[in-house]
C-alpha positions as CSV (number, residue, x, y, z in Angstrom):
1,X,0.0,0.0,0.0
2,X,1.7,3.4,-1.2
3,X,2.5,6.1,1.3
4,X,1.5,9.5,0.7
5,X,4.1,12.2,2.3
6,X,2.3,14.6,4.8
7,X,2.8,17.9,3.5
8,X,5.7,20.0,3.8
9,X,8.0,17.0,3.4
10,X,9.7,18.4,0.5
11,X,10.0,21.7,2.7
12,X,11.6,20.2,5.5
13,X,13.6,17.4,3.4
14,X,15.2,20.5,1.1
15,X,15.9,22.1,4.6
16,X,17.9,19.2,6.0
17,X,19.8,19.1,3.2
18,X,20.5,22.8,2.9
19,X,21.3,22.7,6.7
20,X,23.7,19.4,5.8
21,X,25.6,21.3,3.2
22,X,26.3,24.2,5.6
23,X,27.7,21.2,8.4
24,X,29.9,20.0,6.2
25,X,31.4,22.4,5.1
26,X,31.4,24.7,7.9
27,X,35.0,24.9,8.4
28,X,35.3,26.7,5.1
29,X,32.8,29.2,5.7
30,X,33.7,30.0,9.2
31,X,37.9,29.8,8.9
32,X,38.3,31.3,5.5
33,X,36.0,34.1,5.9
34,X,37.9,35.6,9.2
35,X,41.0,34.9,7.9
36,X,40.1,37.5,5.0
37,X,38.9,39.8,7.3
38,X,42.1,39.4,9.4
39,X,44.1,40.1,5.9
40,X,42.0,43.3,5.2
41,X,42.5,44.1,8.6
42,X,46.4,44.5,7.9
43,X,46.7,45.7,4.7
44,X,44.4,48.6,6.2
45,X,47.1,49.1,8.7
46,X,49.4,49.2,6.1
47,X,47.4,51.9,4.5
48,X,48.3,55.9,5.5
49,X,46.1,56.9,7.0
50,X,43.8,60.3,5.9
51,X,42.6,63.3,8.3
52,X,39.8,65.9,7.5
53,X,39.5,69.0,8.2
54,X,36.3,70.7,9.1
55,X,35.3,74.4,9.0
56,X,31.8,76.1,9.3
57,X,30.8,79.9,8.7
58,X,27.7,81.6,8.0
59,X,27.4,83.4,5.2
60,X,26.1,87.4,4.7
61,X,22.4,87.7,6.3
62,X,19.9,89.3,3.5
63,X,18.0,91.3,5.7
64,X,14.8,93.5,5.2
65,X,16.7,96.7,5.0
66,X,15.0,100.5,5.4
67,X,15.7,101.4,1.7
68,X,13.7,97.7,0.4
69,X,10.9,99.1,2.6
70,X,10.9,102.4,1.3
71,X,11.3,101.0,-2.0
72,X,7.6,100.6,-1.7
73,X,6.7,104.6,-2.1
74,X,8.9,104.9,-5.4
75,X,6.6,102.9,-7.5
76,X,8.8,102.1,-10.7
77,X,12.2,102.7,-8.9
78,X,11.2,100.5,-6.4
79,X,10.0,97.2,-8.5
80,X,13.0,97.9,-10.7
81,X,15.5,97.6,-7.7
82,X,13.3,94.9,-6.5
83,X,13.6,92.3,-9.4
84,X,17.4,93.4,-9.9
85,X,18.2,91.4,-5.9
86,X,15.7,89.0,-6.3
87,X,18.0,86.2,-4.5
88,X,16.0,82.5,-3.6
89,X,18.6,80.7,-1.8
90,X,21.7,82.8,-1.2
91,X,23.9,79.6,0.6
92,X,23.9,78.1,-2.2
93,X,25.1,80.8,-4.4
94,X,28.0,80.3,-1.8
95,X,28.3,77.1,-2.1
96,X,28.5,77.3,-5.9
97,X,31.6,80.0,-5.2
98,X,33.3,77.8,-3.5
99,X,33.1,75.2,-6.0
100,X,34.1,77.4,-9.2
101,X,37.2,77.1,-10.9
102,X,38.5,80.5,-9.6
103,X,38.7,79.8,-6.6
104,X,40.1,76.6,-7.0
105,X,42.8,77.8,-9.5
106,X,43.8,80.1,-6.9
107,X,44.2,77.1,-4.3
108,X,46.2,75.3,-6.5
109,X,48.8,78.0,-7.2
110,X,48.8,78.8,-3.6
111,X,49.1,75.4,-2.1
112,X,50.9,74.0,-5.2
113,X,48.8,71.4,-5.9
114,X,50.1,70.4,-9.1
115,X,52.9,69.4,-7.6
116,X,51.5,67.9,-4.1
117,X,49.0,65.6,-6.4
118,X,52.0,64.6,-8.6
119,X,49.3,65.7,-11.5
120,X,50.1,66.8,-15.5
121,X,47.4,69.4,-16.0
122,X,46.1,72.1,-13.7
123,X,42.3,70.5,-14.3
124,X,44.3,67.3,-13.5
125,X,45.3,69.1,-9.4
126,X,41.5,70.7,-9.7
127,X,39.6,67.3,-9.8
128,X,42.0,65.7,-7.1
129,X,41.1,68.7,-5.2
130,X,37.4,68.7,-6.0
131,X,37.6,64.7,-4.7
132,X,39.3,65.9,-1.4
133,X,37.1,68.3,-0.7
134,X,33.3,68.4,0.4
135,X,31.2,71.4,0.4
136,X,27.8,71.4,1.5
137,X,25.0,74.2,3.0
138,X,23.4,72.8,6.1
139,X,19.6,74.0,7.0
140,X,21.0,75.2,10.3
141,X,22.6,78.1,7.5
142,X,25.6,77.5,8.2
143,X,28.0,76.1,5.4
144,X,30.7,73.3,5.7
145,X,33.8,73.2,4.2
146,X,35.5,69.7,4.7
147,X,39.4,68.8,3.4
148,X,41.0,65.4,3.2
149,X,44.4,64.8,3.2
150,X,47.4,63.0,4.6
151,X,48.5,65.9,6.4
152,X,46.1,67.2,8.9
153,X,47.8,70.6,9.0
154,X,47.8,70.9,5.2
155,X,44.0,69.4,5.4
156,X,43.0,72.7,7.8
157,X,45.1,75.1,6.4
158,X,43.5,74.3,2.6
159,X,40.0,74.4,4.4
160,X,40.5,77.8,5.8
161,X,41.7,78.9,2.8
162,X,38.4,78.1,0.8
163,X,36.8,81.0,3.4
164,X,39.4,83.1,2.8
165,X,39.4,83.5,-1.4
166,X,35.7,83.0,-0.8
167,X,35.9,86.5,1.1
168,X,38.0,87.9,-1.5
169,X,35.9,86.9,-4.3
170,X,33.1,88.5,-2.9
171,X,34.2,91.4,-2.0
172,X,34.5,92.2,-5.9
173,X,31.0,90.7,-6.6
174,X,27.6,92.2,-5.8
175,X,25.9,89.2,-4.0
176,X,24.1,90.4,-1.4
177,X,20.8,92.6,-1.8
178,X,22.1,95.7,-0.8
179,X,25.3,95.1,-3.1
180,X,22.8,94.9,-5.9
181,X,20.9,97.9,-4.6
182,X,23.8,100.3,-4.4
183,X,25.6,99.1,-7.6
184,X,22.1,99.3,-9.5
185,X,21.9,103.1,-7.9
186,X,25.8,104.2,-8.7
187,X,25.3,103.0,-12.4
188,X,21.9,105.5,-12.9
189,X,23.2,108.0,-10.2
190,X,26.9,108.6,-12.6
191,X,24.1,109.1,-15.8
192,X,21.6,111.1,-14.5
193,X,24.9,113.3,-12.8
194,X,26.2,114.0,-16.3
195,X,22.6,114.6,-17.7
196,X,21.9,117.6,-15.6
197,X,25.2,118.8,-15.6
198,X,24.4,119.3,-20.0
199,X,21.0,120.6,-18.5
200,X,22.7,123.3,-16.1
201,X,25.0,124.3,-18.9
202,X,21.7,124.7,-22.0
203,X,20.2,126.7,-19.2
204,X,22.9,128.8,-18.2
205,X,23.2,129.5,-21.7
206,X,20.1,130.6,-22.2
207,X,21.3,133.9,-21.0
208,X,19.6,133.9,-17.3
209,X,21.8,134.3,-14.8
210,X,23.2,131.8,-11.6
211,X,20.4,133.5,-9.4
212,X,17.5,132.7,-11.5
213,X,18.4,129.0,-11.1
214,X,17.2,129.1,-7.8
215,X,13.9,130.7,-8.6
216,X,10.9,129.0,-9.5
217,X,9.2,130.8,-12.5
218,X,5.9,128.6,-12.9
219,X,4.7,126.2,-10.6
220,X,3.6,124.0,-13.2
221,X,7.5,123.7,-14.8
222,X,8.1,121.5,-11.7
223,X,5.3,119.8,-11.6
224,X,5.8,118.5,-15.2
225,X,9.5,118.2,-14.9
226,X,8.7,115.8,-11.7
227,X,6.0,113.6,-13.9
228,X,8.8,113.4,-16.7
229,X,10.8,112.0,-13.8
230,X,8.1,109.5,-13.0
231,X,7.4,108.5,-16.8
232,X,11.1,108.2,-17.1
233,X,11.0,105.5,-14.2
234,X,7.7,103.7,-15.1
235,X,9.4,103.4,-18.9
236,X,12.7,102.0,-17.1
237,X,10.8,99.6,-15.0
238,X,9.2,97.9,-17.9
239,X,11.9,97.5,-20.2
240,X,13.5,95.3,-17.1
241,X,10.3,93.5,-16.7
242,X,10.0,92.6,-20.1
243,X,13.0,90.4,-19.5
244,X,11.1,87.8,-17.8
245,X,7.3,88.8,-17.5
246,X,5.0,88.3,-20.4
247,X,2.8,91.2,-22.0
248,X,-0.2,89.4,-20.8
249,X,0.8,89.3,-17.3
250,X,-1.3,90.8,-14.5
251,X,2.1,93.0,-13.2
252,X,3.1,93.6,-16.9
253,X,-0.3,95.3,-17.4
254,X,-0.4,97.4,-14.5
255,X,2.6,98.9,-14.9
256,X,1.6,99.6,-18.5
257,X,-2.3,101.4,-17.0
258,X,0.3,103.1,-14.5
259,X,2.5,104.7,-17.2
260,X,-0.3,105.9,-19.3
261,X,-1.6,107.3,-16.3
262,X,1.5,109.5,-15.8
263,X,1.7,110.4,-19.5
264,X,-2.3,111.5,-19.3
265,X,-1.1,113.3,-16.0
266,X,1.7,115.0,-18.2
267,X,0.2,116.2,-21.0
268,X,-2.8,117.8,-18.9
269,X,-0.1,119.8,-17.2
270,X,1.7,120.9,-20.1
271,X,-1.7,122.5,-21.6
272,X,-0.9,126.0,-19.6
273,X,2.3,126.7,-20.7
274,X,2.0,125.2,-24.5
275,X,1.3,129.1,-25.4
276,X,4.4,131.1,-23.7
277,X,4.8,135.0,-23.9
278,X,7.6,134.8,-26.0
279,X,10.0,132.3,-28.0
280,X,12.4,133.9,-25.1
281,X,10.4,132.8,-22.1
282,X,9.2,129.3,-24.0
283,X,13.0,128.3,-24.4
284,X,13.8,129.3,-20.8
285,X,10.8,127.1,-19.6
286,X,11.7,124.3,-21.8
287,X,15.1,124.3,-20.5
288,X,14.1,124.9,-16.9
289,X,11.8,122.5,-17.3
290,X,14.5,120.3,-18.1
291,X,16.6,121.0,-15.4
292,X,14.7,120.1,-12.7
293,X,13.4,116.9,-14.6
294,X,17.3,115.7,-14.0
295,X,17.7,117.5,-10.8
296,X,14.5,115.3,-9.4
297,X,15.7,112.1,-11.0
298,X,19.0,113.1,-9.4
299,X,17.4,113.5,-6.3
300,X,15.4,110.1,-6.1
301,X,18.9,107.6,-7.5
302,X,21.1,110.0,-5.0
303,X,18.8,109.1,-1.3
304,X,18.2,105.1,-2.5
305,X,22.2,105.3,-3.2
306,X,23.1,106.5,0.2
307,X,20.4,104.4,1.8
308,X,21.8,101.2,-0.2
309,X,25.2,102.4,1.1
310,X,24.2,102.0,5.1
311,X,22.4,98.6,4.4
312,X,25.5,97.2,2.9
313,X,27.3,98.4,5.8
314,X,25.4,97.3,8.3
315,X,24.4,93.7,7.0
316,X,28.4,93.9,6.0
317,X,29.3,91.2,2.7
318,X,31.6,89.9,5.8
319,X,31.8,86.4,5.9
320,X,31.9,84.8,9.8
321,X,33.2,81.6,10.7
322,X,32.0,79.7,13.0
323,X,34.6,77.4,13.4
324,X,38.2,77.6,12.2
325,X,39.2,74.3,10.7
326,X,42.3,72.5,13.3
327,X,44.4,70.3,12.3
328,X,42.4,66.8,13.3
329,X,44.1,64.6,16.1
330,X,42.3,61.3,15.1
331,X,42.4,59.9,11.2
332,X,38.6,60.1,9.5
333,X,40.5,56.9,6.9
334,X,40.8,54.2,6.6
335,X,37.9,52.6,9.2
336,X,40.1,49.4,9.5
337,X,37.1,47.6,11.7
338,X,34.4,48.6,9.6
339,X,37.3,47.0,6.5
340,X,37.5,43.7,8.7
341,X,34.0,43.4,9.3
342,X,32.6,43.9,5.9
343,X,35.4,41.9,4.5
344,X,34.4,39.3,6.7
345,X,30.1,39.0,5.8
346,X,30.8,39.9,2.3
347,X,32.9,36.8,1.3
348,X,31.0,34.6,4.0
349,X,28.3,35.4,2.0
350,X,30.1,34.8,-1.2
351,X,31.3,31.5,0.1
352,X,27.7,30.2,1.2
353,X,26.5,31.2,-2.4
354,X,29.9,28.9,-3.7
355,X,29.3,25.9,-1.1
356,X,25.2,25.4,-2.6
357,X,26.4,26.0,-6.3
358,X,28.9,23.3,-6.1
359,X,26.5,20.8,-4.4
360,X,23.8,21.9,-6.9
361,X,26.4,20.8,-9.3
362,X,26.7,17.6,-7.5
363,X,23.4,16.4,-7.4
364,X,22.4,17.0,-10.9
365,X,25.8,15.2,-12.5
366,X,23.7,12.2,-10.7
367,X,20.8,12.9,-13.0
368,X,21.7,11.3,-16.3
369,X,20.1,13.9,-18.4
370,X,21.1,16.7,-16.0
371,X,24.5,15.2,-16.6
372,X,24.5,15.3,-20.3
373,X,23.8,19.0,-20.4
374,X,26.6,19.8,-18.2
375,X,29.0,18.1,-20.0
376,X,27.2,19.8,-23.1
377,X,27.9,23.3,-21.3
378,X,31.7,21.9,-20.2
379,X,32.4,21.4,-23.8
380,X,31.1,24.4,-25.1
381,X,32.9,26.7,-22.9
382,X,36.1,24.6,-23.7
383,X,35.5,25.5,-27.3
384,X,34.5,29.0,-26.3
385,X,38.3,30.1,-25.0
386,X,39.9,27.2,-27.4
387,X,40.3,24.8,-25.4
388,X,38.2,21.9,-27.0
């Protein structure tokens, strides 16, 4: 009468013999393994060993300043300055100067890393000095400047020097928002200077004299010449928006209903003095006109200058470290335990995968057709490398 296995038999019978392949050869996967770890563990003594570096600074603080908020009453001044120091995340602008070629050319002469890294090429001493070196921007602000090397007084004297050429770069560059402010403000305050300069000079020659500069012959002359100020602005503000703003959108078209709303202003004040006394008096007032349309652009560019001035100071492009990078007492390389121990799993595991091949192989060479194909696959990998 036939038997019929309970279930699971297979299960447990495969099991047993998994278990029995690991017994008998247990030797090799427990002796061999740690005696590959031991190895690893002193060729990573015999390795030299690597120290890092590590300094941290925080970066310039963009701050709401007093000019950005009076930025608000100047209309088209103000959303001109505005876009010009739109900055999203300023540490990684840093982080990006840190990382450019400039500064790193200047390391390598300094340091003489061609040399140091036995390299050909300066790009050859730049990429061994990009892989020695990790810089990242933390979300506590600060950012992290972090040097490898063999020495750990070379490794802390190259990671100071990233913050210093970092501070030399930028004191060149407009980064911050009241760098971009006051550099924005210089550039219109120098052209608007030598326009009413010309404008002093027509009206001069106009044959009034130095004390009839300072006398206002119409009210309405300054009253236009301060809207041709304000149109001058508005028409400034949207050539820079058209840079990244389509005509359709919503900031786009105000700005457009604001400047024909200073050009309706304009030309209803210019009605009363269309019709002058004489060509005399109409090319005085003209010129006037003109004068104090410079002198009031002059006026607005000179107080956000001075005002950009102070914020610069006082959030200061000064870069403060938090802490100074010293030379490292312990080595960061090799991790000669962590070596040993991974060494160790790693080819157990590479052994136990061996051990069950090879008795795989031995079970189906007692199968006669499993047989016949591995002597099949024998032959053709003889024939493969010329061999057969």
């Amino acid at each position: 009468m036939p038997t019929h296995s309970a279930p699971g038999d297979d299960e447990q019978i495969n099991l047993v013999d998994l278990l029995q392949v690991i017994v008998e050869n247990l030797r090799l996967l427990v002796f061999l393994p740690l005696t590959l770890g031991l190895l690893a563990l002193g060729i990573a003594f015999a390795v030299p060993p690597t120290f890092t570096a590590v300094t941290r600074f925080m970066p310039p603080q963009q701050q709401q300043s007093s000019a950005a908020m009076m930025l608000q009453s100047l209309g088209a001044l103000g959303g001109l300055a505005g876009a010009a120091a739109g900055l999203k995340n300023p540490n990684d602008q840093y982080v990006a100067l840190l990382q450019s070629e400039t500064i790193a050319n200047i390391l390598v002469d300094r340091f003489k890393l061609v040399a140091r890294y036995e390299s050909e090429f300066r790009v050859d001493a730049r990429k061994e000095l990009a892989d020695s070196s990790k810089i990242m921007a933390g979300k506590d602000g600060l950012i992290s400047v972090e040097v490898d090397d063999k020495d750990p007084t070379f490794a802390a004297d190259l990671a100071n020097a990233y913050v210093d050429e970092l501070g030399k770069l930028t004191s060149g560059l407009t980064v911050t928002e009241a760098q971009q402010r006051r550099a924005f403000f210089e550039a219109q305050l120098v052209q608007t200077r030598n326009n009413l300069i010309k404008a002093e000079l027509a009206l001069k020659s106009s044959g009034i004299n130095s004390s009839a500069l300072k006398s206002n012959p119409e009210a309405a002359v300054r009253a236009v010449a301060e809207l041709q100020a304000q149109i001058a602005a508005q028409e400034v503000k949207l050539g820079s928006l058209r840079g990244y703003l389509a005509e359709t959108a919503p900031d786009f078209k105000q700005a457009q209903t604001e400047l024909a709303a200073l050009r309706a202003q304009l030309s209803k004040a210019e009605r009363p003095t269309a019709a002058p006394a004489s060509s005399a008096d109409a090319d005085y007032v003209a010129r006037y006109r003109d004068f104090k349309y410079h002198e009031t652009l002059f006026d607005l560019f000179a107080k956000q200058f001075e005002l950009a001035k102070v914020d610069e100071a006082r959030e200061g492009a000064v870069i403060q470290v938090v802490d100074v990078a010293q030379p490292p007492e312990r080595k960061s390389k090799p991790r000669k335990a962590l070596i040993a121990i991974l060494t160790t799993l790693g080819s157990g595991m590479l052994l136990l995968i061996y051990v069950f091949v090879r008795q795989s192989l031995r079970n189906s060479r007692l199968d006669p057709s499993s047989a016949e194909k591995i002597n099949r696959l024998e032959l053709a990998w003889r024939r493969a490398f010329g061999r057969g």
